[in-house]
C-alpha positions in Angstrom: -5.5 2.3 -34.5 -7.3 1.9 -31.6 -11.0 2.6 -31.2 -11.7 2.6 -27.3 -8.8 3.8 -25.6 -10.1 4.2 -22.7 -10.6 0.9 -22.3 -7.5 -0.1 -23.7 -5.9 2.4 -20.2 -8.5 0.8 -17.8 -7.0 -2.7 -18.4 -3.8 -1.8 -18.2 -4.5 -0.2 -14.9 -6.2 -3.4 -14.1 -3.2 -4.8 -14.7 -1.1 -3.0 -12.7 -2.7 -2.6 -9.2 -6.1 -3.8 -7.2 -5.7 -1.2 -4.9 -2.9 -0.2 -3.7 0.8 0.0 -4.7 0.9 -2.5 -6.8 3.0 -5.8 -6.3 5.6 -5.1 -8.0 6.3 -2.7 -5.1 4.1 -4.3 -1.9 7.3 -7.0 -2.5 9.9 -4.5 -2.3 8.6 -2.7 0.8 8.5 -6.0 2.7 12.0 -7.6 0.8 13.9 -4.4 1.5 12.1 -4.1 5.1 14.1 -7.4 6.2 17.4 -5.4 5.5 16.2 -3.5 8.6 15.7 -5.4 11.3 18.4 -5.9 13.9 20.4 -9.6 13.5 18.2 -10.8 16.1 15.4 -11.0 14.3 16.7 -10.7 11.0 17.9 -14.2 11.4 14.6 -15.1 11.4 13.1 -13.5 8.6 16.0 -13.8 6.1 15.9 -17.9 5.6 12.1 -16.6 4.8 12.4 -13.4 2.6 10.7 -14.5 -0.3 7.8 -16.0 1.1 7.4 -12.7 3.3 7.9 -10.9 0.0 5.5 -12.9 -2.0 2.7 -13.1 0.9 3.7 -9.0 0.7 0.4 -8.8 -1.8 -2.3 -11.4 0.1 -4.5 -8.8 0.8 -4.7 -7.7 -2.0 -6.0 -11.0 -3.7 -8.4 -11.2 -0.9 -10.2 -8.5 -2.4 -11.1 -10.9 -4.7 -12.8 -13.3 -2.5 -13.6 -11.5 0.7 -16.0 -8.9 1.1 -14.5 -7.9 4.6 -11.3 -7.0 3.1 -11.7 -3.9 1.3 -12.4 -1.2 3.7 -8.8 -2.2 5.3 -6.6 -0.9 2.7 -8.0 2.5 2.8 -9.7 5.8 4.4 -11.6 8.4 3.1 -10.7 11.6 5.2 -13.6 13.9 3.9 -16.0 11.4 4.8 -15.2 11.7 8.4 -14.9 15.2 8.2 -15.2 17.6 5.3 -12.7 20.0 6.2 -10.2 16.2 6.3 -9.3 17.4 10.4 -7.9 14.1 11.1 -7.5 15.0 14.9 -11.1 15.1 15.4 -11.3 11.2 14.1 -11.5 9.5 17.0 -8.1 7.2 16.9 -9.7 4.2 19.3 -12.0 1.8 17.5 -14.4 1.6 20.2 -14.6 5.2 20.3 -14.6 5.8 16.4 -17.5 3.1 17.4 -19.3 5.4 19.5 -19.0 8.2 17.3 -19.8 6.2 14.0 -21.9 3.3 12.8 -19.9 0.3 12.2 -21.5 0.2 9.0 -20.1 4.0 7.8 -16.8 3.2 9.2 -16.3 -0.1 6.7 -17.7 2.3 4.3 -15.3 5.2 4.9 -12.3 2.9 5.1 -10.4 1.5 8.4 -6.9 1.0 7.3 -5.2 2.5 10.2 -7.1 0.7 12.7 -6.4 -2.2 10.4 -2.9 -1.5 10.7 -3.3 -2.2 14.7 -5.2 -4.5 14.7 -2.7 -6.9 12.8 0.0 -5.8 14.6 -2.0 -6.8 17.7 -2.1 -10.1 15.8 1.7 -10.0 15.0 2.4 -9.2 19.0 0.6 -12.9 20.0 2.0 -14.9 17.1 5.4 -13.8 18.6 5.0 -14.5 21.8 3.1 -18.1 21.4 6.1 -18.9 18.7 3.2 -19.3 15.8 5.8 -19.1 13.0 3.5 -19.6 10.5 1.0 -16.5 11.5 4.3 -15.0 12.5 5.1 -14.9 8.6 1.3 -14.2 7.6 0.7 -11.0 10.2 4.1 -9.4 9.0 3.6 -10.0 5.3 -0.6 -8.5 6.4 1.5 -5.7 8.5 3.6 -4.6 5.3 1.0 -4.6 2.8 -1.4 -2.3 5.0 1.3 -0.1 6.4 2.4 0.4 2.6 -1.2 1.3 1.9 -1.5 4.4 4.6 1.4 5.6 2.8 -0.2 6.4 -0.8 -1.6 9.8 -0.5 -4.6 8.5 -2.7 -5.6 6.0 -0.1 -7.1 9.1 2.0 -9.1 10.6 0.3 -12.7 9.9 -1.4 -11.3 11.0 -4.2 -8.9 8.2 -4.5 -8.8 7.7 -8.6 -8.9 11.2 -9.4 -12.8 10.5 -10.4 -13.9 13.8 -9.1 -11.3 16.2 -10.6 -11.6 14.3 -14.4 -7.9 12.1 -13.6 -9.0 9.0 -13.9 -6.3 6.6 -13.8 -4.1 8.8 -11.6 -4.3 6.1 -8.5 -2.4 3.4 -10.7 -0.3 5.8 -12.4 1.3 7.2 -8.6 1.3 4.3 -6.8 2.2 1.4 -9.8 4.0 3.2 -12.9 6.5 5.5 -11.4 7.6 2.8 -9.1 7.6 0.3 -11.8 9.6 2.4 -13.8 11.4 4.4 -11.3 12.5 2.0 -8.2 15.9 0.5 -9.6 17.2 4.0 -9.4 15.7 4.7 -6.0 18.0 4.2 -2.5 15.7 1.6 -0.6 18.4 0.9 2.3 16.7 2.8 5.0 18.8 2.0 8.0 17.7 0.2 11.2 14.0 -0.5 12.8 13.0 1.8 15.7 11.0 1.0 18.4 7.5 2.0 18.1 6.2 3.6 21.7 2.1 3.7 20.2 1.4 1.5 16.8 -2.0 3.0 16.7 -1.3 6.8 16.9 1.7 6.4 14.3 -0.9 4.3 12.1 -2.3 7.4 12.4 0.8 9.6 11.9 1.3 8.0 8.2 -2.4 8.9 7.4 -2.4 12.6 8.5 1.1 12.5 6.2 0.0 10.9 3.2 -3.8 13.2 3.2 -1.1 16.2 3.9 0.4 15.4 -0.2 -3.1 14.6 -1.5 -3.4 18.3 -3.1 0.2 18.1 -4.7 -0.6 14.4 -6.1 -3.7 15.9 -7.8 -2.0 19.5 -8.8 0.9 18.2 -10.5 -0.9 15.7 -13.0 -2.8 18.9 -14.0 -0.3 21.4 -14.2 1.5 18.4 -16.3 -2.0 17.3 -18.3 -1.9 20.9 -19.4 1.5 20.6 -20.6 1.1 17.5 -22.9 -0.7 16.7 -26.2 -3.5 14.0 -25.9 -1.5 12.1 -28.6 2.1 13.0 -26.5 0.3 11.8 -22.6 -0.3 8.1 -23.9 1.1 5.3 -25.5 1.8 1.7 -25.9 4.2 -0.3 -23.5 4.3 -4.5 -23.5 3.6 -5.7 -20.3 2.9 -9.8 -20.3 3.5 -10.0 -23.9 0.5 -7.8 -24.8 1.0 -4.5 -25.9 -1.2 -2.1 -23.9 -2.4 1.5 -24.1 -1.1 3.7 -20.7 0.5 6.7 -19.7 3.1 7.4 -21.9 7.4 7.0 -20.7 7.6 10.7 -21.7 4.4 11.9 -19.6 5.5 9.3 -16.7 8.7 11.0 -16.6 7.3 14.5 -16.5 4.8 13.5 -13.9 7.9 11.3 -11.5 9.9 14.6 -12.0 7.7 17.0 -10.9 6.8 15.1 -7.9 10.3 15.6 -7.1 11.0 12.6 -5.2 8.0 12.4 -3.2 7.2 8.6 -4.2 10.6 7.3 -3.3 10.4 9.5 -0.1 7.4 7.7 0.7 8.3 4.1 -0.2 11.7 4.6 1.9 9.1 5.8 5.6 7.1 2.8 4.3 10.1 0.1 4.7 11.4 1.8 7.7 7.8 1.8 9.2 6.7 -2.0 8.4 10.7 -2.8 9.7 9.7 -0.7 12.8 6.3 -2.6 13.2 7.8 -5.7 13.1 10.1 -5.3 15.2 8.2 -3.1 17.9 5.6 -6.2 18.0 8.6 -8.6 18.4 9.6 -6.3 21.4 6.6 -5.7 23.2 5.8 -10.1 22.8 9.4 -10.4 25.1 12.0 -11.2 22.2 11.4 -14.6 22.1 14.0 -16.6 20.8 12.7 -17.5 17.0 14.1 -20.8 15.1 17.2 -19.7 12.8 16.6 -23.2 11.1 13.0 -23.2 9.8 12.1 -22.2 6.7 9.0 -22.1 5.6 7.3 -23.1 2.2 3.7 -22.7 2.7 3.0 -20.3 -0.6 1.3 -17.3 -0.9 -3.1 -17.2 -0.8 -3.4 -19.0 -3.7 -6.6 -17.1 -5.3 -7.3 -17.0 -9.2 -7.6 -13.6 -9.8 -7.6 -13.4 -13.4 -11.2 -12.3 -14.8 -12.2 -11.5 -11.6 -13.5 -8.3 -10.3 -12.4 -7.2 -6.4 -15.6 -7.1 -4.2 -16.4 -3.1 -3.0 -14.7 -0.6 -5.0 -12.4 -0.6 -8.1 -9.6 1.9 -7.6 -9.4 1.9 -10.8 -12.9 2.5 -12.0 
């Protein structure tokens, strides 16, 4: 029997995502994301899939080591405004700027100016032929466009730590997806051409605020549903067996969402598919190497005992 659960469900959540959707499903977004580009520049990125899909969760092991990098994966609506009107944010960074102190803006969370400003990034290693920052901004790209597209990643209540849900962050964003993704239909169709980066950066955070209330209902509604001894159990993960969510209450929880996370991992592969190929565009479609394949690894950062630097989602 186990006498401190809770921390038994803290490490697993620990375990399971820094903070965001985990990397079991940061390298999906980006693998299945190369399935979307058009031939042109898919013949580019294909010879490198899996180092674009293993780079897919960099950022998130710069949290370990970087104090700059945490404020990039997220936002905190309310903390702009209370009443979360995104339209009165001011979607220019010089403006936002004007408007805010630097210093509340990295506290509030930047992630879809982030999103810009790597794409910016992604624009100039295309057009100088940079193939190595070519493969780092698009693996950067992915992972941040994947974060504005977690509902939690909104709002300042982004671990359910002021409505007693504790956990909830990892649960959406890791769990289901873990459990859930081999059934979903991650094919998406082609890249479009993105006519403004920065004010559809913004259009994924004003959709994934919008589902913010129904992410935090249903685990209630369900909570209320399910014994304390029925809503947790033991799974193995890594050869250790580890106290979490239960299948059963996982289930429940994946069910009454009714599709929502696969809805938004399927905009998020289209989007960073979009983004990379909008950035390709506006750089004048260079001609990229069809040869090359690159073998630099992923950030190799020792993450295990660490702590991120800034906040814990899952704290």
């Amino acid at each position: 029997m186990i006498k401190y659960p809770l921390l038994w469900t803290l490490s697993i959540v620990a375990l399971l995502t820094f903070s965001s959707w985990g990397f079991f499903a940061h390298k999906k977004i980006n693998h299945y994301a190369v399935f979307a580009l058009p031939a042109k520049l898919a013949k580019f990125y294909k010879p490198n899939i899996d180092l674009i899909t293993e780079k897919a969760v960099d950022p998130d092991k710069r949290c370990f080591i970087d104090s700059a990098e945490g404020p990039r994966h997220f936002i905190d609506v309310e903390d702009y405004r209370e009443d979360r009107q995104i339209d009165s944010i001011p979607i220019h960074w010089s403006q936002a700027k004007e408007k805010f102190q630097e210093r509340q803006l990295l506290k509030n969370g930047i992630v879809p100016w982030q999103i810009h400003f790597t794409y910016l990034k992604l624009v100039k290693a295309f057009h100088s032929k940079d193939y190595d920052k070519i493969i780092k901004h698009s693996a950067d790209l992915g992972h941040y466009i994947a974060d504005a597209h977690v509902p939690l990643h909104t709002t300042k209540n982004y671990n359910g730590q002021l409505t007693g849900q504790i956990g909830i962050h990892a649960f959406w964003e890791s769990r289901l997806p873990e459990m859930f993704a081999d059934s979903y239909n991650l094919l998406v169709g082609k890249a479009i051409f993105i006519e403004d980066p920065l004010s559809e950066a913004w259009n994924i955070v004003r959709e994934s605020n919008l589902l913010v209330d129904s992410v935090l209902h249903m685990e209630s509604l369900l909570n209320k549903q399910f014994k304390a001894s029925q809503k947790n159990s033991f799974i193995e993960r890594n050869n250790q067996l580890l106290w979490t969510y239960s299948d059963d209450y996982a289930k429940a929880y994946h069910q009454a969402l009714n599709g929502m996370v696969e809805r938004r991992m399927r905009r998020t592969i289209l989007r960073v598919a979009s983004y990379w190929y909008s950035a390709w565009i506006e750089s004048g479609q260079p001609e990229l190497s069809t040869t090359i394949k690159f073998e630099n690894k992923a950030d190799s950062i020792i993450i295990k005992d660490k702590k991120p630097i800034g906040r814990e989602e899952w704290m």
